[in-house]
DRENMITI-575219 format. One record per residue (C-alpha): residue in one letter; z, x, y. Coordinates in steps of 0.25 Angstrom, whole numbers, plus 2048, in hexadecimal, padded with zeros to 3 digits. Example, Ala and Ser with C-alpha at 12.3 -4.5 7.8 and 13.67 -1.06 7.14 Angstrom:
REM residues 2
A81F8317EES81D8377FC
***
This chain:
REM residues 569
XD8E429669XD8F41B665XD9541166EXD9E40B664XDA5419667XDA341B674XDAF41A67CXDA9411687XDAC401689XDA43FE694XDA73F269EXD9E3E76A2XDA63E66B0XDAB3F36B8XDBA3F36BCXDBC3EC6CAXDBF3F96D1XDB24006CFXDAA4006DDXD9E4076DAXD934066D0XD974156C9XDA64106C7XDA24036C1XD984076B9XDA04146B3XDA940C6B0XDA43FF6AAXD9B40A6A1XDA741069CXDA541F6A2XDB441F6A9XDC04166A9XDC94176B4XDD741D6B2XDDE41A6BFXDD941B6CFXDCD4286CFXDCF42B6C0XDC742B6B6XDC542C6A8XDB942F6A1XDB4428695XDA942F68DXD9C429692XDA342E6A1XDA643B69AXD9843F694XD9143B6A1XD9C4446AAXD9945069FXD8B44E6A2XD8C4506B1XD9645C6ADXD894616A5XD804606B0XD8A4686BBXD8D4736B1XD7E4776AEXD7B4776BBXD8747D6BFXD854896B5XD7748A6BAXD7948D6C9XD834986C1XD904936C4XD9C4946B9XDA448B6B5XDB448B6B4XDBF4816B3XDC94836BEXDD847B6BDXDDB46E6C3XDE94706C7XDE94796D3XDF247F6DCXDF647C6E8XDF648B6EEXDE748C6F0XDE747E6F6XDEF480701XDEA48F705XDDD487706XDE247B70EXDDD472703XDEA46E6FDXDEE46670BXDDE46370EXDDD45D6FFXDEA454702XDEC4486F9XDDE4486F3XDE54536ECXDEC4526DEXDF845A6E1XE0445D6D8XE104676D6XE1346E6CAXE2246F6C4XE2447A6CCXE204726D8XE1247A6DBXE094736E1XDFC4716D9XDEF4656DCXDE645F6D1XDD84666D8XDCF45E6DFXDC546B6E0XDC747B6DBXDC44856E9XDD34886E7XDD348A6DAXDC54926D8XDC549A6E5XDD24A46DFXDCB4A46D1XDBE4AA6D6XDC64B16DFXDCF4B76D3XDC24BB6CCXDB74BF6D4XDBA4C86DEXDAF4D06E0XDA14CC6E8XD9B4D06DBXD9F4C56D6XD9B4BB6DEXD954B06DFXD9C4A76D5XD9B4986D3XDA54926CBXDA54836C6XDAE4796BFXDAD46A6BAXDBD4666BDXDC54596C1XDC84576CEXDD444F6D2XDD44486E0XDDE43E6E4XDD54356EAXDDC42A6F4XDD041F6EDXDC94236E1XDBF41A6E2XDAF4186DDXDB441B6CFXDAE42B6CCXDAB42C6DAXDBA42D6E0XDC44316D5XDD14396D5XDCC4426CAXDBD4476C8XDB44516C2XDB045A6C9XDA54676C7XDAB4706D3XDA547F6D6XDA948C6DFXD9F4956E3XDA44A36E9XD9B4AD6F0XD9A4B96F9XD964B3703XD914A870CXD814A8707XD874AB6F8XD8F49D6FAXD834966FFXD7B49A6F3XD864966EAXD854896F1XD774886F1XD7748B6E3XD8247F6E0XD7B4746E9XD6E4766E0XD784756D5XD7D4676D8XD6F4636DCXD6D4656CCXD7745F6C9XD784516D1XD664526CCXD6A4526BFXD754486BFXD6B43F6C5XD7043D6D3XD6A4396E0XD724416EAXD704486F7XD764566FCXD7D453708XD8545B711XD95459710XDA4459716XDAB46470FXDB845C710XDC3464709XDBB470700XDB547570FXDA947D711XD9F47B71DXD92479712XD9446E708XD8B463703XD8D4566FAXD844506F0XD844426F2XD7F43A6E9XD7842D6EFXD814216EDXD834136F7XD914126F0XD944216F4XDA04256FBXD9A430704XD9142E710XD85438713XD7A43871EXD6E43D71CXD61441725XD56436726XD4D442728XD53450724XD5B453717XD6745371FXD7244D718XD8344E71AXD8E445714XD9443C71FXD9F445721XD99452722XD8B44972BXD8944F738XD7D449742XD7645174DXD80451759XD7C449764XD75450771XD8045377DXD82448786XD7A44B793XD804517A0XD834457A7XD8F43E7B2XD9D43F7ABXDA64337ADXDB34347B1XDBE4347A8XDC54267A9XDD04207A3XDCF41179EXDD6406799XDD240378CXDDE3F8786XDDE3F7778XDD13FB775XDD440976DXDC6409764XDB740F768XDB53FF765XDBD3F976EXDBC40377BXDAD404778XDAD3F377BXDB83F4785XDB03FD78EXDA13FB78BXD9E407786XD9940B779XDA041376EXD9942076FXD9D42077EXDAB421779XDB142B771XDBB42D765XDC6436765XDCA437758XDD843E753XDDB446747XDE744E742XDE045B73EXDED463735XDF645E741XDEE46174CXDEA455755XDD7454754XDD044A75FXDC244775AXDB8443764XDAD43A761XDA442F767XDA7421765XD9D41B75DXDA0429752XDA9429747XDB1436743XDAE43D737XDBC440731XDB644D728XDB0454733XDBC45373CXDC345872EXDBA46372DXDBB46773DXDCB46B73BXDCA47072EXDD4475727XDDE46C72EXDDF45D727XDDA453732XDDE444730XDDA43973BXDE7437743XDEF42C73EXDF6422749XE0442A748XDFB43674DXDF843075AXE0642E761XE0D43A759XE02443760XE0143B76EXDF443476BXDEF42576FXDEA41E765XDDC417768XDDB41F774XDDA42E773XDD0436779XDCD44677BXDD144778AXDDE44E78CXDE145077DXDEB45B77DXDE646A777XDEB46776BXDE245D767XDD4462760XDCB45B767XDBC45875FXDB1452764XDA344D75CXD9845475FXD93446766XD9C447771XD9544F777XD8A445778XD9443C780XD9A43C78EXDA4433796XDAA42E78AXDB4424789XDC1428780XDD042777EXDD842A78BXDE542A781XDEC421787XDEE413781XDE2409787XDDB41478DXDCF41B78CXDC5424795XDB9423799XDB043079DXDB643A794XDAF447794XDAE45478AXDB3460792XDB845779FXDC144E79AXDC545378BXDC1460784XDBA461775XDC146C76CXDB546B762XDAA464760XDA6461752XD9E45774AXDA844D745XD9F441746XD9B43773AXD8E437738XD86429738XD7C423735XD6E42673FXD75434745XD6B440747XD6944973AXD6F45773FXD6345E739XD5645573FXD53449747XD5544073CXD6143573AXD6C434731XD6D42A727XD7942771EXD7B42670EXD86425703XD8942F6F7XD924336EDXD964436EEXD954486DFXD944576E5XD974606F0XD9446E6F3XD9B4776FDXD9A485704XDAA488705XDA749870BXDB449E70BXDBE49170DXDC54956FFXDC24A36FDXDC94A570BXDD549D70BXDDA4A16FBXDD64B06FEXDCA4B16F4XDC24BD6F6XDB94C56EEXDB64D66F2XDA84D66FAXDA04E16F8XDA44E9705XDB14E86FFXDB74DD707XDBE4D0701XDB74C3705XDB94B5702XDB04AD6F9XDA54A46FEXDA84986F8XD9F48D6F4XDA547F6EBXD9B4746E4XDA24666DEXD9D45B6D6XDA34506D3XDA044B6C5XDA543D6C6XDA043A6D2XD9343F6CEXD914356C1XD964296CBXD8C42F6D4XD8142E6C9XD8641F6C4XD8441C6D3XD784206D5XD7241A6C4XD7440D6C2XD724026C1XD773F16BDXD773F56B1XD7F4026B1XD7E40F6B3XD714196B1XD754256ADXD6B4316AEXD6B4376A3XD704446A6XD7D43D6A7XD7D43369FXD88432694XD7C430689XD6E43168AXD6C424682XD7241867AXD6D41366FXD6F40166DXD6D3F8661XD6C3EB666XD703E7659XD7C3EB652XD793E2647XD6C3E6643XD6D3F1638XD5F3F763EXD633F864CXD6D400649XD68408641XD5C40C64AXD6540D656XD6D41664EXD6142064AXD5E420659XD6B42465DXD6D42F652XD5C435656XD60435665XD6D43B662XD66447658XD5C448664XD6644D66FXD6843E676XD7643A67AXD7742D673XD80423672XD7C415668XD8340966DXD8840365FXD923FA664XD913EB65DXD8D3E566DXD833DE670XD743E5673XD783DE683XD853E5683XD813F467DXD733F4688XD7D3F0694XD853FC68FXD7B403690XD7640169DXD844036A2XD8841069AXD7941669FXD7641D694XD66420698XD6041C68EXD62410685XD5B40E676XD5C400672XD5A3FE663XD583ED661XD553E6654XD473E165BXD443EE65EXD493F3651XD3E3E864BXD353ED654XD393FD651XD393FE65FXD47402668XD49400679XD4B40C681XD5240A690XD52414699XD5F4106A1XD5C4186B1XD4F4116B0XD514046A8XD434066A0XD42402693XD39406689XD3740367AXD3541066DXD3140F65FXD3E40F657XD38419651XD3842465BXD4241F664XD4C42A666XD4043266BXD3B426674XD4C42867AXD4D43467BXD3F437683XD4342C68CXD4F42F68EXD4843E692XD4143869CXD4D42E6A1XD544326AE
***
């Protein structure tokens, strides 16, 4: 490819939006343009790289023997609703009505859509297992896209569906996948960690992301100082403290508390700290009135109280929701509350006694409030945000905290789908049973942002060269100079002839302009051809991820490349 050609103008400053490093740096070296809020074009440079990181999953897909189909990206609505994902999903869902008015959504993710088809084909247990993939565009409609590739509206994603016989068939196929995508995140160069996750809206109890390593990235995860323990923040637990000790139990005593309705402010009114004070939290859970019980100096974590009611959709309670249900504002607490209230309590509760909370009455609140005595606890759960220093749950060690950028995750459904659309198979005993589902995403996008994250530098971006668009460029310095361009030429055409993806930059710019470019693009090797050199008969080999330059014979230098670029990373 010559660069006079190429379809790229780069940019010496990154549009002001750009946040991040990936953003700034895609765009300024012309891999996509913008076409409005999380979209994206992509211009060819972008594309080859995409289609490279397309390579990379298919191989390995087709190795660990999965088949791959293409599956449509309109769906109906049906399957959606049966599953409870077509309320769950909400607004982040693409939805539309045909012109017969039936209802239809742009698909975020296939379990609706693949479950009936292996369903339709495969019905005996002689078929199974079966693990079939697609590399398809997904369409969310996210309320920010932000972070350029790393939150868009419409994305690239490589999604799969595992169905099995039974529950160890499904843990194999998910076995099988997780060694998958370690490949695959190897190869495409990745630092990343496997972490433990929140299901959120596909479900299943077993699920992990892989993370990859990034200060800028928008998803938390803990990990064990000590153990290999390791969770996203909202799926983190911590070892639940010990019991509180057998001791004297207050009694329960109303007190004026005027104006203070905060932990903060009662906790400095009466002395006490905050984790002697506890939360009582309200959420609407599908209509239904939840109290959540936790101590003071703890925050909630929103997904597990999620996951605690599933199915139902459970929102904070919104300051309409207190007078309409004949709560207090600022001052609710779990004594007295009627038995329609499902009331949940953090594991760490029990490690308190006497506690101070709500009394629900405006300016008031009690003191010497008691489990069992004084309020009851329908379930206890773990609905606590992990933080910083809290016990691992698997040793004596301490959590500590870090931020990545999830580019896949894996999940054990069971029989989540199979169930709930009626997709069975013919055991051997003769009965009908529902598939054991497993599903595995990666999202392409995000996964090149991930990489630019991670390989840069002042200069641009380092590609490794599994993904890089080309392997090398080829630059005369000097346009002018009959020899310099006819050398650079040869070099160009004998990488070419030798199986090197090459581009020669023969644009009439200065030698200044075509290295920057260089740098920026990130192709991983550079070959300068100069007129010294040229004099000299000798050329300058950079290898960009290491910055190392080196000098070759003229004669003999697409070998002198093509060995370094062999050896480059």
């Amino acid at each position: 490819m010559r660069m006079s050609k190429l379809f790229a103008r780069t940019l010496r400053e990154a549009p002001s939006e750009a946040e991040v490093v990936s953003h700034k740096l895609l765009i300024r070296a012309a891999y996509i343009r913008k076409l409005m809020a999380g979209v994206y074009s992509w211009l060819p440079l972008g594309w080859r790289t995409l289609r490279k990181v397309e390579a990379i999953i298919r191989e390995e897909m087709d190795a660990s023997g999965a088949q791959e189909v293409r599956l449509p990206i309109i769906l109906p609505a049906d399957p959606w609703k049966v599953t409870g994902r077509w309320e769950t999903y909400g607004e982040l869902m693409f939805k539309l009505k045909d012109r017969h008015e039936r209802e239809m959504g742009l698909g975020p993710t296939h379990e609706e859509a693949v479950t009936p088809l292996v369903a339709g084909e495969f019905t005996s247990y002689r078929d199974l297992p079966v693990n079939l993939y697609q590399i398809e565009w997904k369409y969310r409609d996210e309320f920010r896209p932000r972070f350029g590739l790393l939150r868009v509206r419409e994305f690239l994603m490589k999604d799969a569906y595992s169905f099995d016989r039974d529950e160890e068939g499904m843990r194999a196929s998910y076995a099988a996948m997780v060694e998958a995508y370690r490949q695959i995140f190897g190869r495409c160069g990745l630092d990343y960690r496997v972490v433990e996750a929140d299901p959120g809206q596909i479900g299943g109890d077993v699920n992990h992301e892989f993370m990859a390593l990034a200060p800028i990235g928008e998803d938390e995860f803990v990990y064990c100082e000590n153990c290999d323990y390791a969770a996203d923040i909202e799926a983190a637990t911590s070892r639940p403290p010990e019991p509180a000790a057998d001791g004297e139990l207050e009694p329960a005593t109303k007190i004026q508390t005027p104006g203070r309705s905060t932990i903060q402010a009662v906790s400095e009114l009466l002395g006490r700290p905050a984790s002697a004070l506890m939360k009582c939290i309200l959420y609407d859970a599908g209509g239904r009135s939840v109290a959540v019980l936790i101590p003071g100096d703890r925050e909630v974590n929103d997904d597990k109280v999620a996951r605690a009611m599933w199915p139902a959709p459970v929102r904070l309670f919104e300051d309409e929701d207190f007078a309409a249900r004949g709560f207090v504002k600022g001052y609710v607490g779990p004594q007295g509350l009627p038995a329609d209230v499902t009331i949940i309590a953090d594991h760490s509760v029990r490690a308190g006694r006497n506690w101070v909370t709500g009394a629900n009455e405006v300016d008031h609140h009690v003191s010497g409030a008691n489990v069992d005595r004084d309020f009851r606890v329908d379930r206890w759960e773990d609905v606590a945000q992990v933080r910083l220093g809290d016990p691992c749950p698997r040793c004596e060690g301490s959590l500590r905290l870090a931020k990545g950028i999830v580019v896949g995750h894996t999940y054990q459904l069971g029989t989540r789908y199979s169930k709930a659309l009626k997709a069975t198979f013919v055991d051997e005993d003769g009965t009908e049973q529902p598939y054991q589902m497993g599903c595995y995403g990666i999202g392409l996008p995000r996964t090149i942002a991930a990489v630019v994250e991670q390989a840069n530098d002042e200069a641009g971006i380092k590609w490794p060269k599994a993904l890089a668009p080309y392997d090398a460029v080829v630059i005369p310095t000097n346009m002018d100079v009959p020899e310099v361009v006819d050398a650079a030429e040869r070099l160009y055409g004998e990488l070419g002839s030798s199986g090197v993806e090459v581009v020669v930059d023969d644009r009439e710019e200065s030698a200044g302009v075509k290295c920057a470019d260089a740098d920026l693009i990130g192709y991983p090797l550079q070959v300068v051809v100069g007129k010294r050199g040229i004099q000299a008969g000798k050329v300058d080999l950079k290898v960009r991820a290491t910055g190392v330059r080196t000098e070759a014979p003229l004669d003999g230098a697409a070998r002198s490349a093509k060995d370094l670029l062999g050896a480059a990373p």
